[in-house]
C-alpha positions as CSV (number, residue, x, y, z in Angstrom):
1,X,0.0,0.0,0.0
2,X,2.9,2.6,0.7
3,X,4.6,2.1,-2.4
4,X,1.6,2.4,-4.7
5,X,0.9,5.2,-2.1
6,X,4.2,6.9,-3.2
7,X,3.4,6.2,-6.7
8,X,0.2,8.0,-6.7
9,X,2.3,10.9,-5.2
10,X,4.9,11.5,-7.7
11,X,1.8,10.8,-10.6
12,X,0.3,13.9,-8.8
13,X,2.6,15.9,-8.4
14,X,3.6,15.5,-11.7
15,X,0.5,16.3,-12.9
16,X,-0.1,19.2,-11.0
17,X,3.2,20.7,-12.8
18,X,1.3,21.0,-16.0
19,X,-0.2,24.1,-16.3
20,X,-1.8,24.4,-19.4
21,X,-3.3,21.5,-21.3
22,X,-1.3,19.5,-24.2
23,X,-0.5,22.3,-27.1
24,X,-1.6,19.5,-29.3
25,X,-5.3,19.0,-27.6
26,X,-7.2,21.5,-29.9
27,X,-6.0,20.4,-32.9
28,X,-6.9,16.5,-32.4
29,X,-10.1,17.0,-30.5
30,X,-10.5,19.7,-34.1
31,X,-9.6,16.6,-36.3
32,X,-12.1,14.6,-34.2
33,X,-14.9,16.6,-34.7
34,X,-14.1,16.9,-38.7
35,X,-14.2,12.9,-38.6
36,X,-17.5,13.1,-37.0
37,X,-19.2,15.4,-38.8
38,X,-17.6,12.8,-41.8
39,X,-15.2,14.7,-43.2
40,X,-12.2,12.2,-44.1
41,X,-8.7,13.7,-44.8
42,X,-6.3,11.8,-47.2
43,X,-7.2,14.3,-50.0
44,X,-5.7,17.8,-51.3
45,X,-6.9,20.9,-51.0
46,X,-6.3,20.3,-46.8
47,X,-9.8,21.7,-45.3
48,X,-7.7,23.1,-41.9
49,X,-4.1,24.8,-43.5
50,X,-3.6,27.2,-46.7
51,X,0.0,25.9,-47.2
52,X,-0.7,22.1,-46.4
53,X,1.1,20.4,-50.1
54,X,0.7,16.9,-48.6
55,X,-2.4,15.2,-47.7
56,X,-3.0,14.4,-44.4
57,X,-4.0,11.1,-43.3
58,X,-5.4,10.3,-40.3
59,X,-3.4,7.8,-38.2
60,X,-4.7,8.4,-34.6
61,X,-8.8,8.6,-36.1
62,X,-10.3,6.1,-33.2
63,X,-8.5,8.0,-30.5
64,X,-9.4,11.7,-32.3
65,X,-12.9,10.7,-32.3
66,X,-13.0,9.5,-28.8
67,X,-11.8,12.4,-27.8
68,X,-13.8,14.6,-29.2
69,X,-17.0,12.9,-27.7
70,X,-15.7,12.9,-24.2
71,X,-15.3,16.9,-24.8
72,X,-18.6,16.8,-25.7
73,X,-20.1,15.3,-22.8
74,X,-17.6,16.3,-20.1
75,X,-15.1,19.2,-21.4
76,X,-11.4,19.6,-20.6
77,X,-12.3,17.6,-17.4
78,X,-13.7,14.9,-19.0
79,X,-10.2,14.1,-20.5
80,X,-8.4,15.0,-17.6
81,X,-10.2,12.1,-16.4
82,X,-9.3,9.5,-19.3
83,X,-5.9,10.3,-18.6
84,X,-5.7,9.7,-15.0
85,X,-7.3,6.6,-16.0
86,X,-4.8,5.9,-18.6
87,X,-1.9,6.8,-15.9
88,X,-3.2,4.0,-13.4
89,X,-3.8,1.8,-16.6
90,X,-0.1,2.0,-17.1
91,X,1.2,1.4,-13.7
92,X,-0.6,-1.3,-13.6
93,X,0.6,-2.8,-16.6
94,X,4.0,-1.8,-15.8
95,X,3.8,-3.8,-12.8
96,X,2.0,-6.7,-14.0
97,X,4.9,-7.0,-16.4
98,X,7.6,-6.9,-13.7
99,X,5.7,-9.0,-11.3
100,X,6.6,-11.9,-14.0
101,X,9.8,-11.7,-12.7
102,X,9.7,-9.7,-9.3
103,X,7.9,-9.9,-5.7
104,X,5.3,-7.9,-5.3
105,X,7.4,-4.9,-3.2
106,X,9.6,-5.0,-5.9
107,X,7.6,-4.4,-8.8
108,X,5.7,-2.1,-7.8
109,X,9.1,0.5,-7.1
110,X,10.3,-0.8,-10.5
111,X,7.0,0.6,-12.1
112,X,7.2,3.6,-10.3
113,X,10.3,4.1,-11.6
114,X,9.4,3.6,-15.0
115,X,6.7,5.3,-14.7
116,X,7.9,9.0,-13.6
117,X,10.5,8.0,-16.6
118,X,7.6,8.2,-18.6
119,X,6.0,11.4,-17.8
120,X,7.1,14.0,-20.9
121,X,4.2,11.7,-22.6
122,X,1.1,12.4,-20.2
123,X,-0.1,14.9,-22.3
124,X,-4.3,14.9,-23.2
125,X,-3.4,13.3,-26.5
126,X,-3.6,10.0,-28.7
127,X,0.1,9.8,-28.0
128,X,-0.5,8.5,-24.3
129,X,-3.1,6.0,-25.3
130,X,-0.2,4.7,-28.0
131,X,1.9,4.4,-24.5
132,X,-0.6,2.3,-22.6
133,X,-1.0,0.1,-25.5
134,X,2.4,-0.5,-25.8
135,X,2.9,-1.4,-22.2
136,X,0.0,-4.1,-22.8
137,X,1.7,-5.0,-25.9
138,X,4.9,-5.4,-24.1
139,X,3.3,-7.1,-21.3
140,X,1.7,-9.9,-23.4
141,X,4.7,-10.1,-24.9
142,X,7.1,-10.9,-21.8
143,X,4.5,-13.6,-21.1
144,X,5.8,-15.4,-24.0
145,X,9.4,-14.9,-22.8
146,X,8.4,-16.8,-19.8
147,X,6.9,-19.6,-20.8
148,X,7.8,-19.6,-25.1
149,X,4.0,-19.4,-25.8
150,X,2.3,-16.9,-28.4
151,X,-0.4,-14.3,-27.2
152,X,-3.2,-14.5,-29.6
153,X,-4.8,-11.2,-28.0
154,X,-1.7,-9.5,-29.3
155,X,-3.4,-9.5,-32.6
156,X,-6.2,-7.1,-31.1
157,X,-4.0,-5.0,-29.7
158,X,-2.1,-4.2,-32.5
159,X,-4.9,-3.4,-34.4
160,X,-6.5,-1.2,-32.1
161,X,-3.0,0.2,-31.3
162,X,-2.9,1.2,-35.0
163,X,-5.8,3.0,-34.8
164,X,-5.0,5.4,-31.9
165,X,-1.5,6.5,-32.4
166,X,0.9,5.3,-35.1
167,X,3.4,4.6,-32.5
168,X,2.1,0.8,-33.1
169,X,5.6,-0.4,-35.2
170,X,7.1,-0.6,-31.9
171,X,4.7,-3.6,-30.8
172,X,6.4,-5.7,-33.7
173,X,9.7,-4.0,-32.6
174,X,9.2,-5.6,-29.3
175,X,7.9,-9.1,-30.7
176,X,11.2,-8.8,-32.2
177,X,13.3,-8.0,-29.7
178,X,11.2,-10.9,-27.3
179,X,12.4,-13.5,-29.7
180,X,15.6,-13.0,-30.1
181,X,16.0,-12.9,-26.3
182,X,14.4,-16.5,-26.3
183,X,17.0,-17.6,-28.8
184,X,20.0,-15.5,-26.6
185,X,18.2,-17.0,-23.6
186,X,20.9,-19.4,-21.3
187,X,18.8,-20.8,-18.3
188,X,15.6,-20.4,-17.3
189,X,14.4,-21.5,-20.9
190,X,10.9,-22.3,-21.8
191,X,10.8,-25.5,-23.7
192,X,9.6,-26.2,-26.0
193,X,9.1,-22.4,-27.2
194,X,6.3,-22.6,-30.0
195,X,9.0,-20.9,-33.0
196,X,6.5,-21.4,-35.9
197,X,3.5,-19.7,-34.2
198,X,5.3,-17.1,-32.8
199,X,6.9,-16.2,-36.1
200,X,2.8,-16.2,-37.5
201,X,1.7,-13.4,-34.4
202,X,4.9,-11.3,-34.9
203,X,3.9,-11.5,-38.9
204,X,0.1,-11.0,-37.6
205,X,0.5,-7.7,-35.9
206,X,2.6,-6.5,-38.4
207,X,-0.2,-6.8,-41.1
208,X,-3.3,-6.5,-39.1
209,X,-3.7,-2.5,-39.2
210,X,-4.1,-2.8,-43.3
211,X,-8.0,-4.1,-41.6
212,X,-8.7,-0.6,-40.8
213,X,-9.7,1.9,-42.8
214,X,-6.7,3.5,-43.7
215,X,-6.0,-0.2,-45.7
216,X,-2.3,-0.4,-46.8
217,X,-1.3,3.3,-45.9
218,X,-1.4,2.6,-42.2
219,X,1.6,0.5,-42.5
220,X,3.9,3.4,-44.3
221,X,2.2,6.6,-42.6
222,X,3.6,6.0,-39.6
223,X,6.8,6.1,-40.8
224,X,6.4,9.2,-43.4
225,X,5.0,11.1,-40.0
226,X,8.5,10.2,-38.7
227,X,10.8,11.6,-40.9
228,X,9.1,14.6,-41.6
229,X,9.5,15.7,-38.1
230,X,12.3,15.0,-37.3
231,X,13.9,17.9,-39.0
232,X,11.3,20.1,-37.6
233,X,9.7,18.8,-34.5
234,X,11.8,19.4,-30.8
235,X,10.2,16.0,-29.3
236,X,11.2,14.0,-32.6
237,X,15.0,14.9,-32.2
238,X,17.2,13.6,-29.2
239,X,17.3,14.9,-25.9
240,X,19.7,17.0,-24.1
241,X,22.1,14.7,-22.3
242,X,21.3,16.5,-19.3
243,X,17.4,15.9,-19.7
244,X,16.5,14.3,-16.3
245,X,14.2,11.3,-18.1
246,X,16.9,10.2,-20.4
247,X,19.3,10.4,-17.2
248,X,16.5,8.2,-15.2
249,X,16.3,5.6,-17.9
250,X,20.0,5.5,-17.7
251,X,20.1,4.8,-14.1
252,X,17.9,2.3,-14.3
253,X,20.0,0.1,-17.0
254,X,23.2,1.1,-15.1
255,X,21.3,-0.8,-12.0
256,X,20.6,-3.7,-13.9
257,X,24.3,-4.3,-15.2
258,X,25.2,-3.7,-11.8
259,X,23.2,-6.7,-10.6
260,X,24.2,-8.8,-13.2
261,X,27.6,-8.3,-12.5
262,X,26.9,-8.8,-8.6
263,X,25.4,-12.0,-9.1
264,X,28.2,-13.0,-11.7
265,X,25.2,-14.2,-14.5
266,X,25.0,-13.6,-18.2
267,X,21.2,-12.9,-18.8
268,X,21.6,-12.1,-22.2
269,X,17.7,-11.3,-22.3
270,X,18.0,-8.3,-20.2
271,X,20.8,-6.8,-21.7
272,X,19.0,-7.1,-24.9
273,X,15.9,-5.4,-23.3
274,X,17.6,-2.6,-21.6
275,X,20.1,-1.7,-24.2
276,X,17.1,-1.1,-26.8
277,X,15.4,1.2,-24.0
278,X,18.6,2.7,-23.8
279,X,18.7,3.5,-27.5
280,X,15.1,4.6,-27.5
281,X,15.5,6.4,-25.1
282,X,18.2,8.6,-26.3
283,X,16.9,8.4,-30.4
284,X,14.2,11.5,-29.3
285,X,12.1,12.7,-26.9
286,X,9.2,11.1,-27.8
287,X,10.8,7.5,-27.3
288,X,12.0,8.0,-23.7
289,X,8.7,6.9,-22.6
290,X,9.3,3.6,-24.4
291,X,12.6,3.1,-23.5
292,X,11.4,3.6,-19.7
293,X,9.3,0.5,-20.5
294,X,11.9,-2.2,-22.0
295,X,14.4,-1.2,-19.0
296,X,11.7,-2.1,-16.4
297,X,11.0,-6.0,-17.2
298,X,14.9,-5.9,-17.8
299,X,15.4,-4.7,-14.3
300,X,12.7,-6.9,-12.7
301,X,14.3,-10.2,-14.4
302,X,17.9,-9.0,-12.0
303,X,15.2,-9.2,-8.8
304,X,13.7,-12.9,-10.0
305,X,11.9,-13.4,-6.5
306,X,8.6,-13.3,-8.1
307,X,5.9,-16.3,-7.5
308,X,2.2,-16.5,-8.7
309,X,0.4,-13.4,-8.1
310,X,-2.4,-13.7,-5.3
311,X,-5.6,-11.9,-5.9
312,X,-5.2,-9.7,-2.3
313,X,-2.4,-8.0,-4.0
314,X,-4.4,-5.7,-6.0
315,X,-6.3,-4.4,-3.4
316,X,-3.9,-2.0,-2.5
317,X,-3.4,-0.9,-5.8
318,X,-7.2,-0.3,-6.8
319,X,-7.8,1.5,-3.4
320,X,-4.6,4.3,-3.8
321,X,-5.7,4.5,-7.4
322,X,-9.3,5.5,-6.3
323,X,-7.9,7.8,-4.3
324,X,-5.4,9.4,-7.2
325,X,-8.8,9.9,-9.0
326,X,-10.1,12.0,-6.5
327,X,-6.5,14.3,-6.1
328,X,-7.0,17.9,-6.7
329,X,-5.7,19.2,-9.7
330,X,-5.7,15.4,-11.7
331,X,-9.1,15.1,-12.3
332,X,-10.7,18.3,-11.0
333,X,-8.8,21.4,-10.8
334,X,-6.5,20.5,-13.6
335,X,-5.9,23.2,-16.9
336,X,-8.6,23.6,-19.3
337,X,-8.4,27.1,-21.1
338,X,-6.9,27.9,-24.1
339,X,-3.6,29.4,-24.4
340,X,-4.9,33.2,-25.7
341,X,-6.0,35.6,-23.5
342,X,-9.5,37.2,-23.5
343,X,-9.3,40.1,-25.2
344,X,-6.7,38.5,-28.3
345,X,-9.5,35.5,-28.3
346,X,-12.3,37.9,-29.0
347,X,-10.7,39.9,-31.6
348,X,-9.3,36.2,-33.4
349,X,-13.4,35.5,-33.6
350,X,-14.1,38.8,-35.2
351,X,-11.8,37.6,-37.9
352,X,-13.8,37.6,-41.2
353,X,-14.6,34.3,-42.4
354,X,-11.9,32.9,-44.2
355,X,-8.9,35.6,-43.6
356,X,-5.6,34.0,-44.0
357,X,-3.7,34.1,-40.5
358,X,-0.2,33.3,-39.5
359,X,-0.8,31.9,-35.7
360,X,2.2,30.6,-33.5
361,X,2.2,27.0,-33.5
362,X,1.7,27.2,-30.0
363,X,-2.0,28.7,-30.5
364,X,-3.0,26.9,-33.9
365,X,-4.6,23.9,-32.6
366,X,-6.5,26.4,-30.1
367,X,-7.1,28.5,-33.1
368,X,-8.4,25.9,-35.4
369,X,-10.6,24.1,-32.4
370,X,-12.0,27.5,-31.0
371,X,-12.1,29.4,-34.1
372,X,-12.8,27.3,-37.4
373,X,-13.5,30.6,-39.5
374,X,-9.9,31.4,-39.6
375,X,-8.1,30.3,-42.5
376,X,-4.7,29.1,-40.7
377,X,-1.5,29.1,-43.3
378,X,0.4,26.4,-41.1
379,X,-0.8,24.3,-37.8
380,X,1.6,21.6,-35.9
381,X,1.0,18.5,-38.2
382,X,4.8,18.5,-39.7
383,X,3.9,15.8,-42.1
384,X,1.5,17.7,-44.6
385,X,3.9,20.4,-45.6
386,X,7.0,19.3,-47.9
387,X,10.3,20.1,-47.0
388,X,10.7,23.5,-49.2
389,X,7.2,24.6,-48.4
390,X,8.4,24.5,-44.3
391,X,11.7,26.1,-45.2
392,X,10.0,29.1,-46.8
393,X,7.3,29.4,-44.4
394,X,10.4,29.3,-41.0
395,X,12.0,32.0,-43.4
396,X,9.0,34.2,-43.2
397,X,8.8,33.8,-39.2
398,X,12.0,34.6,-38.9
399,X,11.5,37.7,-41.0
400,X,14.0,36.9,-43.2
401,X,15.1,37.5,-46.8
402,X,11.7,38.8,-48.6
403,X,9.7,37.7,-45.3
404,X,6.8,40.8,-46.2
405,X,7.0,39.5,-50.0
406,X,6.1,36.1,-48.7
407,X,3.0,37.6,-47.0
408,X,2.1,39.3,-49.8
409,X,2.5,36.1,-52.1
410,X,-0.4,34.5,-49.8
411,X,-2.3,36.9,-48.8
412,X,-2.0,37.3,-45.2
413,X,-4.3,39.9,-43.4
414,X,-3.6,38.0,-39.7
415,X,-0.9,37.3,-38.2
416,X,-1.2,35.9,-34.7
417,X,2.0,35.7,-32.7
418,X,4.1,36.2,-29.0
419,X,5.1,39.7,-28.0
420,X,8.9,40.1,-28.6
421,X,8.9,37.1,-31.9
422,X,10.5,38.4,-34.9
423,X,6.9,38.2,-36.6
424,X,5.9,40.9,-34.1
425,X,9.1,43.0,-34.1
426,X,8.9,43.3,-37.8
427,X,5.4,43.9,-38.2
428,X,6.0,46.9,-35.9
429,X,7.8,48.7,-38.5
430,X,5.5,47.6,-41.6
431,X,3.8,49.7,-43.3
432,X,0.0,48.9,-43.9
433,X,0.1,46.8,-40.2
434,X,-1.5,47.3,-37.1
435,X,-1.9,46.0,-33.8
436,X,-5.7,45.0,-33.7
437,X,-5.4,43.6,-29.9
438,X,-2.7,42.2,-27.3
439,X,-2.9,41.2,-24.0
440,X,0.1,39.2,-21.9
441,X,2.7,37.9,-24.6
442,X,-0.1,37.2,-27.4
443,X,-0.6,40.2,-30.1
444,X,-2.8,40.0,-33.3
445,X,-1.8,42.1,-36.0
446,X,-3.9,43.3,-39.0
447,X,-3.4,43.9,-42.3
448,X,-4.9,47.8,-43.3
């Protein structure tokens, strides 16, 4: 009870540390509400960006749709409550997994530990839902490194997996990465492990999102999405070696070499396991998360005092969870408004249908969501705009070479932006500009 206790602590106070809601919330639960009202995307001209050269598909389109109907029945809060849900979804997962290997004490620290590893992802987005999936997926998967045996569930997984996030590669990444450990596996090994039915699920949960209705393209989207923001996209690119995740995730595969070398045994299996967390981890930002989950069953095999789990032991765990639930400031009391003050909101609505606006990425989800008149040049999704159309338009916010020609060329009459940005130092000195509102670090500037 005091360790999940101290989990539901640190989850809190975590939480509590977010003070706005997920940049990226208005834009899905906008994409969510277009899929409702059946809109489909995969098609040019883009109905949310002017510049948008590439069509858009949509990978996450369960989760965006979800979302959108919780927002519709219980707002900001609503969600706020999904993802405390998803958040004691994953711990429990996360322990469940170690307890394969661990006693019950024990994995419930080592999913604490992963856990607060895994926190730059507990945003109100599809991408936290991917995360949960992919503990389950992982999960199911360790089963079979127990006992050699395929999951047949992980086939429902995947697919659902592939239509929340398209993080859902990594489940086959971890299929992968499962059997080869059985195959590096010295002692304990499961015999006799079922090779030709494994090899069928890991070739089953590749395939099984082309069922959706994305068809073929869900299995190369995911992939297009990735290296189109990379070059763009701070939480694609790697972290700063000093970022305290990374340097958690790191810890915990230094303490499972440690142990190994303690106890003088080659378990090839966990190496495997925390060495690919490790890489994750420090590939991008994004992937910590996941590399927080492959270091934490790798850990727990090093404590192998595990036995069958007895039913009493999730009591504790269901009771502190309850109790997380009812936390100020994770549930109720958490961050619902939009980033733009009142008085820049109001003057954004009396935008004439249709007016081309530059908006800060940081606002153009909100912008799109709360204010679908506005005709937005560029929003976040990094994958719809080719690579020379993104160069010319970071030019432009740089005001750089023929930055006011640019505007010109597309007819801007908006632009939205943070007091102090080069957009709004330039504009300053522009003829035919004016400040139409601004309030805090927002300013809206308008043409005439």
């Amino acid at each position: 009870m005091i360790a999940w206790g101290v989990c539901a602590v640190l989850a809190g106070l975590l939480l509590r540390l977010r003070t706005a809601p997920d940049v990226d919330l208005w834009l899905h639960l906008r994409i969510g509400r277009s899929l409702r009202d059946g809109e489909w995307f995969g098609t040019l001209p883009d109905p949310l960006s002017a510049l948008a050269d590439r069509p858009y598909v949509p990978t996450q389109w369960l989760a965006q749709v979800g979302m959108s109907v919780v927002d519709d029945v219980a707002g900001v809060t609503g969600l706020h409550a999904v993802r405390a849900l998803l958040l004691v979804a994953l711990a429990a997962l996360l322990a469940a997994t170690a307890r394969r290997w661990a006693g019950p004490l024990a994995a419930v620290v080592v999913a604490t530990a992963a856990l607060v590893a895994t926190s730059a992802a507990w945003g109100e987005r599809p991408q936290l839902l991917g995360l949960v999936l992919a503990a389950w997926s992982l999960h199911l998967w360790a089963g079979t490194l127990v006992d050699g045996r395929p999951r047949w569930s992980l086939l429902a997984v995947a697919w659902l997996w592939s239509a929340v996030h398209g993080s859902w590669p990594l489940g086959v990444g971890f299929g992968v990465l499962v059997l080869l450990a059985l195959a590096l596996a010295l002692a304990p090994r499961p015999a006799p492990v079922q090779w030709g039915r494994l090899v069928v699920l890991l070739a089953g949960t590749a395939l099984v999102p082309v069922l959706g209705p994305l068809g073929p393209r869900a299995l190369v989207e995911p992939f297009a999405v990735g290296m189109a923001a990379r070059s763009t996209v701070n939480e694609w690119k790697p972290p700063a070696p000093g970022n305290p995740l990374l340097l958690l995730v790191l810890l915990l595969a230094l303490v499972v070499l440690v142990r190994l070398v303690r106890a003088r045994r080659l378990d090839l299996p966990s190496l495997l396991l925390a060495g690919a967390g490790v890489v994750l981890a420090a590939s991008s930002v994004r992937t910590i998360a996941v590399g927080a989950l492959l270091v934490a069953p790798a850990l727990a095999r090093t404590l192998r005092a595990g036995a069958a789990p007895a039913r009493r032991e999730r009591l504790p765990g269901l009771v502190v969870a309850g109790v997380f639930l009812l936390v100020p400031g994770v549930v109720l009391g958490g961050p619902e408004a939009g980033p733009l003050p009142r008085t820049v909101g109001a003057a954004v609505e009396r935008l004439p249908a249709g007016t081309p606006t530059v908006v800060d990425a940081y606002a153009s989800g909100w912008v799109l969501w709360a204010h679908p008149q506005v005709r937005v040049l560029r929003d976040l999704r990094a994958e719809v705009y080719s690579p020379a159309t993104a160069a010319a338009y970071e030019t432009f916010s740089a005001t750089g070479p023929g930055w006011e020609a640019y505007a010109d060329e597309h007819g801007v009459d908006a632009v939205l932006t943070r007091v102090g940005e080069p957009l709004d130092r330039g504009l300053s000195g522009a003829a035919g500009w004016s400040r139409a509102a601004g309030e805090g670090e927002w300013v809206l500037w308008r043409r005439g």
